[in-house]
Structure formats: C-alpha cells, structure tokens
N, C-alpha and C positions, 0 to 999 in steps of 0.2 A: 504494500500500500504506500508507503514511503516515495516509493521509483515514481509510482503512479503519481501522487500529488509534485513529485519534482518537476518530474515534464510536462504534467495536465494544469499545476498551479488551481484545482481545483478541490475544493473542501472535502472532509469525512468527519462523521458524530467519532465523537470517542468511544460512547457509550449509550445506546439506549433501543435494547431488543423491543421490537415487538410480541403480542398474544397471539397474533392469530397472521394468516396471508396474505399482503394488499390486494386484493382481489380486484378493487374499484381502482389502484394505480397501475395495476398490471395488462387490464383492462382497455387501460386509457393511452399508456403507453403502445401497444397492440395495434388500438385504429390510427393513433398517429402516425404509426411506421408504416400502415397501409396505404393511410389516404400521400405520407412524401413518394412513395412508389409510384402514386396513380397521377404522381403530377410528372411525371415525366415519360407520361404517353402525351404530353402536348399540351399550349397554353388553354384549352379549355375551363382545364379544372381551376386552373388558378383565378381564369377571368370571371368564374361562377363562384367560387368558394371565400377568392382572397378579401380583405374588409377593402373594399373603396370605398370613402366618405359620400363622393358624389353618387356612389349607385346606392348608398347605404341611404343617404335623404332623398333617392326615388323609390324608396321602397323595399331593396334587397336587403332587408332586416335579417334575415338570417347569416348574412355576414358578420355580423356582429358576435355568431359563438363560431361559426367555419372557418374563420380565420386562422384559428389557433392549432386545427389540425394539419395545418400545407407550413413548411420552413424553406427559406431561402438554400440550404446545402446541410450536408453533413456535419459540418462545428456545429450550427445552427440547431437542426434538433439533438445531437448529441447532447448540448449545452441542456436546452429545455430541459429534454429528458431523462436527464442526470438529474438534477436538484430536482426535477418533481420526485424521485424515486428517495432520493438523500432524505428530503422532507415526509412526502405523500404518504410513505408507507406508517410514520409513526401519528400524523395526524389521523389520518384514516382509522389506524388506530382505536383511536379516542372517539372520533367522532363517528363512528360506523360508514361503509360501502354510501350509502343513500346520502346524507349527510355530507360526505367529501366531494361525492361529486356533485352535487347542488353547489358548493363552498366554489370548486375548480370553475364552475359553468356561470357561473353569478360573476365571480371576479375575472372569466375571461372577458364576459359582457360587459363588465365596469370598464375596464381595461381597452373597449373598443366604443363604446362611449364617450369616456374621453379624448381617445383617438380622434373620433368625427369633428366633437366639437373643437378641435385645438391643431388639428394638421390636415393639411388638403391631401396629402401623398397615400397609398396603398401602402398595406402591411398584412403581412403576414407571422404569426410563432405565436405558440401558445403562453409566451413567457407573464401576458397579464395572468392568466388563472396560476402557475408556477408562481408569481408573487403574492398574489394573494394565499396560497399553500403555504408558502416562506413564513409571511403574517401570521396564521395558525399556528404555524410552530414556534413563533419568536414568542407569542402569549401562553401557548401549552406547555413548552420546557425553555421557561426561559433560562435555567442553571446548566441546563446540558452542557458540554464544551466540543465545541466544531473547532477540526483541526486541521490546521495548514501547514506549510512546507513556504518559509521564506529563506531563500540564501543559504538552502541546506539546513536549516532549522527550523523542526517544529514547533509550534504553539500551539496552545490551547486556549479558544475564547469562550466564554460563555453566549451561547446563543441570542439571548436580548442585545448584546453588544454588536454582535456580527448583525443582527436585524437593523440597528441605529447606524451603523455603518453603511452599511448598505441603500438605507433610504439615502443617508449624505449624497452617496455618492450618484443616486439617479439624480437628485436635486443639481449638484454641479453639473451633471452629463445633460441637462436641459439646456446651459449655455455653451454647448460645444456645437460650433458652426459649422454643418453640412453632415451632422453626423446621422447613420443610417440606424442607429438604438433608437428605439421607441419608448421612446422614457416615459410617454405620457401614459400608453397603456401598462406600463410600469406599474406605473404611481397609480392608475384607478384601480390594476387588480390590488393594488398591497390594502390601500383605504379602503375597499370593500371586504 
C-alpha cells in the first residue's frame, strides 16, 4: 500500500472495517464502468447523457443525475471511483444500500445544479455525488485517520481535517483560470 500511495499520491483509512458488503457502492461503481465503455461507441451517448446547462434549461432534466455516470478518460473515473469506494463503503455502512444511494443521487443533482446555474460549459464525473459521500464520512468518522505518502512519509490525518482541507482547496480551485475541475458541482454535492 505504501508503493501504491507513493506513485498514486492518493489516500487510505488507517482503520475502519466495515459489517456487512457495499453492495449499493459496488453496484454503482459497476454501471459507471459500463455506461464509460458505452461512451466510446460514439458521441451519442455523451450528447444524450453529458449535463449541458443549455439543454438542461430546455428541458433534459435528466442530465442533471446522467452526468455523473460518463468520465472524461481513465484518471478520471479511476479518481471518482477510488474515493467513492475509500469513502462509500463505510458510509453505506451506517447509513444502509437505500439510504447511500438517495445521499450519492441527491448530491450528484446538487452538484449539477449548481453547475447550470454558475457555468455555461458541459460536464461530465460523478465527482458531485463522490463529494457529497466525502461529506458523510467527514461527519460519520470524523477521528478516523486517512493516510498519505508525502516525500516518502506517511501521515496520518484525522478525517474532519482532510474534509476542511479539502473544501479549502475546491474554494481556491474556483479562482484558477481556464481550469477544467468542476469545482462548483464540487461544492453543491459536498453542501448537500
């Protein structure tokens, strides 16, 4: 795990098994790897599925949760669907199958909501419902300690901090000019 966070610079809990088997993260992880396959049999899918603001105020309301299942390339839902699984499986947890995914599908729609009202451009990643996820777990375990690999040394943070961290840092990434992060579906799945 170690190798892994040195080259991926991407987080791990220290500690905190789950009861029972994410069933509703496993699930969701599943159609997401299906529906990035089906996007590259051709722009269709993306032009019917991806959130565009402007098709979204004509009416393709369902944009608003389909988005989240199509990713730009492989970092892309890697990334996503890493941390939903990091996170998902312990909220899930707590909060049962039915529950998680209402929590995932609520905050992807925050998350694209915001979107419409605040950016003209198309998007696509499930990363709004994956923050709001984040959310659940920064208030369910906020003592846990998520651990990273900086400069060949590990740390351990407590989860509430890696959470306030993390908001900072969409907060800055909001004035970084031309950038392709969607910070705003961000910030509505985290607040929802």
């Amino acid at each position: 795990s170690y190798i892994f966070q040195l080259l991926s610079g991407l987080p791990l809990e220290s500690w905190n098994p789950t009861r029972k088997r994410p069933a509703g993260t496993l699930w969701v992880i599943a159609v997401t790897i299906l529906f990035f396959g089906l996007q590259t049999l051709g722009p269709l899918v993306n032009a019917f599925f991806m959130l565009t603001p402007a098709l979204v105020q004509k009416g393709m309301v369902w944009q608003l949760l389909t988005y989240g299942l199509l990713h730009a390339n492989f970092s892309h839902i890697f990334g996503n669907l890493y941390i939903l699984y990091l996170y998902g499986d312990n909220v899930e947890d707590i909060m049962g199958k039915r529950n998680f995914l209402q929590l995932l599908a609520y905050s992807t729609i925050a998350g694209g909501v915001l979107h419409v009202f605040l950016q003209p451009n198309p998007v696509v990643g499930l990363s709004g419902g994956v923050a709001g996820v984040m959310a659940a777990y920064f208030v369910l375990f906020p003592k846990v300690k998520i651990r990273f690999v900086f400069f060949f040394i590990k740390i351990r943070v407590p989860a509430i901090l890696v959470g306030m961290f993390w908001f900072g840092s969409q907060l800055v990434g909001l004035s970084s000019e031309g950038s392709r992060v969607a910070y705003w579906v961000h910030l509505g799945g985290f607040f929802c």
